[in-house]
C-alpha positions in Angstrom: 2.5 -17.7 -18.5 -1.1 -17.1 -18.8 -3.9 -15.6 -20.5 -7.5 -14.3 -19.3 -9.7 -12.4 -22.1 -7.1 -11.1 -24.0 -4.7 -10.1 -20.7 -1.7 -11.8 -21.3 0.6 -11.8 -18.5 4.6 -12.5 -18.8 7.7 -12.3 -17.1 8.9 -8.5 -17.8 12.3 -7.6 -20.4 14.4 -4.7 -21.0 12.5 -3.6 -23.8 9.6 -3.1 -21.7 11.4 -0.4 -19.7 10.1 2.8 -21.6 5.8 1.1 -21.2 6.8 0.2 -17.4 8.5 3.7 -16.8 5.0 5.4 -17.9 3.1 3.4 -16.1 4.9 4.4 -12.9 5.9 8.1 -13.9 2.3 8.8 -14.0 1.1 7.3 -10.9 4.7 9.1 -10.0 2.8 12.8 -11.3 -0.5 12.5 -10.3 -0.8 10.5 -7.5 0.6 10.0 -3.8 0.6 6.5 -4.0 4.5 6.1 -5.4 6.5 8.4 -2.8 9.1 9.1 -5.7 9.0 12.3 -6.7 11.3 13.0 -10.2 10.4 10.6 -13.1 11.7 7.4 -14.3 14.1 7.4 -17.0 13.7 4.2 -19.1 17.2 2.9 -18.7 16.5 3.6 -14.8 13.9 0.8 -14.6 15.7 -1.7 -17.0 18.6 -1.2 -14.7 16.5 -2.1 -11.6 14.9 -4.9 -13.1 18.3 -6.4 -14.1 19.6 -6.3 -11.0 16.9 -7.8 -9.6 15.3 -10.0 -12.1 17.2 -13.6 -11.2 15.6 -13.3 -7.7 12.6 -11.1 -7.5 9.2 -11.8 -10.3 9.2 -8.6 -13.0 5.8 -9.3 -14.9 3.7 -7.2 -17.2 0.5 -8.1 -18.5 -0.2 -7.1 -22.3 -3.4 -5.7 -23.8 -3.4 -5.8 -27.6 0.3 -6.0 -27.4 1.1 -3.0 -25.1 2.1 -3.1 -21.6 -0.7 -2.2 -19.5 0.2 -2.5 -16.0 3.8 -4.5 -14.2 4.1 -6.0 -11.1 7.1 -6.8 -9.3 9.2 -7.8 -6.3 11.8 -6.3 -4.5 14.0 -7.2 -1.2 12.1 -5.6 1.8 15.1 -4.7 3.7 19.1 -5.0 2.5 19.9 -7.4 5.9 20.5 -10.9 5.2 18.0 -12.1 7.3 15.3 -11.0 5.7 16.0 -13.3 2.4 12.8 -14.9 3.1 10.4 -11.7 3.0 9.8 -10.0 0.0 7.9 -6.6 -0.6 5.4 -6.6 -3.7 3.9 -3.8 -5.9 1.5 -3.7 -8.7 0.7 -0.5 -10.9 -1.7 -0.8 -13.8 -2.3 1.8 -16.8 -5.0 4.7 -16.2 -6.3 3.5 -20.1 -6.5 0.0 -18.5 -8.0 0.4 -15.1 -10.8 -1.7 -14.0 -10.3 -4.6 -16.2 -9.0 -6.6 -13.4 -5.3 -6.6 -14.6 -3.8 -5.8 -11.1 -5.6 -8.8 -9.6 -4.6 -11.0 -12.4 -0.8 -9.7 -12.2 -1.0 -9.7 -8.5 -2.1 -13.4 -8.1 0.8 -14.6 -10.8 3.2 -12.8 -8.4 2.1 -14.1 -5.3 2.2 -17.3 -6.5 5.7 -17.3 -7.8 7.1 -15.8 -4.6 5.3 -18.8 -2.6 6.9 -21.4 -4.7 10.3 -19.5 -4.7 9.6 -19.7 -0.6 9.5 -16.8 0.5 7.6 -16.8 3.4 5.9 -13.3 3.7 5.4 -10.7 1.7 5.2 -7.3 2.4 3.5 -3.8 0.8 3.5 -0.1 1.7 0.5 1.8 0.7 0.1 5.2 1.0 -3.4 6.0 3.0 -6.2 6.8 2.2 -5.9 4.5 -1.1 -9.3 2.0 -0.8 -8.4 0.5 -4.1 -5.5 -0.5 -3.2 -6.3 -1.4 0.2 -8.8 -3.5 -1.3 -6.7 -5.2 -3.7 -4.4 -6.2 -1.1 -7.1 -7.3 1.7 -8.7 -9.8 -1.4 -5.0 -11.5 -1.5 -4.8 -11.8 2.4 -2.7 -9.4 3.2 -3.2 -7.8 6.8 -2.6 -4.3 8.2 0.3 -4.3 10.6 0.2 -0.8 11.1 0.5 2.5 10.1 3.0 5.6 9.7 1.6 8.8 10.3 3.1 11.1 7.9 5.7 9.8 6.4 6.3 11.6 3.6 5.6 15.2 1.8 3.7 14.8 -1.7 2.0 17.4 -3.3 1.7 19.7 -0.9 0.4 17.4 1.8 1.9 15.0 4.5 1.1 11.5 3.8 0.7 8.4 5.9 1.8 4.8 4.4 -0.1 1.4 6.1 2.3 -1.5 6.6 0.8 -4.7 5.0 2.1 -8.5 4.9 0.7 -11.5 3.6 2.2 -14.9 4.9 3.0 -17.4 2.6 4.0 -20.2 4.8 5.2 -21.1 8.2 8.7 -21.0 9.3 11.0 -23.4 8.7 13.8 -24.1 11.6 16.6 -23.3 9.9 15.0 -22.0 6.3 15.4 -23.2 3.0 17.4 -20.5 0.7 14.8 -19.1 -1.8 14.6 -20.3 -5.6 15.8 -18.2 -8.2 13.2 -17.0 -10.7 12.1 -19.9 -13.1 11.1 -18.3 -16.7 
């Protein structure tokens, strides 16, 4: 897929499931930025990323051969007609932050849902999160507004801004979306 110093970055597999469920379980413990609130089980995430891998982009990017940070698409709503609008989300390894791997996996990702064509994409992010926020605001992505406490995480309410980057403009009627292409 590709490669920048020694960050290699590749569609995701089962096997990955145990790295990928650490990465998340501990952004899932320390951090308000995942709303989940029990841990991932491995077999959890392979089965998520199996039922989802045909459509949506699973990558990882390896350091030294271990997973250090995924990211992923998912449907943004169940309703048919939003097949064209996907929601994104990145998480990279504490051991691994600051290296630039969640802009690296972030640009594959955005790039392989454009030439899938989906036309927007979407991303929740829990506020106050500047890093984030600023990761997303670099790709193009635009607040559409917030939710005032939407959820209850350690111990405090927590608000989540409504992001969406547009890929492309509408097409009357739309093409169906590509499949993934490994």
């Amino acid at each position: 897929m590709s490669t920048s110093d020694a960050v290699a970055v590749r569609f995701a597999q089962v096997g990955d499931a145990p790295a990928a469920s650490a990465i998340l379980n501990h952004y899932i413990a320390e951090s308000t930025s995942n709303f989940r609130t029990e841990p991932y089980e491995p077999e959890e995430w392979a089965e998520q990323f199996t039922a989802n891998a045909d459509r949506f982009p699973y990558l990882v990017a390896e350091v030294g051969g271990a997973v250090a940070g995924l990211a992923y698409a998912s449907p943004w709503r169940p309703k048919q007609a939003y097949a064209w609008t996907a929601e994104s989300t990145v998480y990279v390894s504490p051991d691994h932050q600051g290296l630039g791997i969640g802009s690296l996996l972030y640009g594959e990702l955005l790039k392989r849902l454009e030439q899938q064509g989906f036309r927007s994409v979407m991303a929740q992010i829990s506020q106050p999160n500047p890093g984030s926020e600023a990761l997303h605001t670099r790709f193009g992505f635009e607040l559409l507004g917030s939710i005032r406490d939407a959820g209850f995480k350690h111990g405090s309410w927590v608000g989540v801004g409504i992001w969406q980057k547009v890929l492309a403009e509408p097409e009357h009627p739309p093409a169906p979306t590509a499949p993934v292409e490994r």
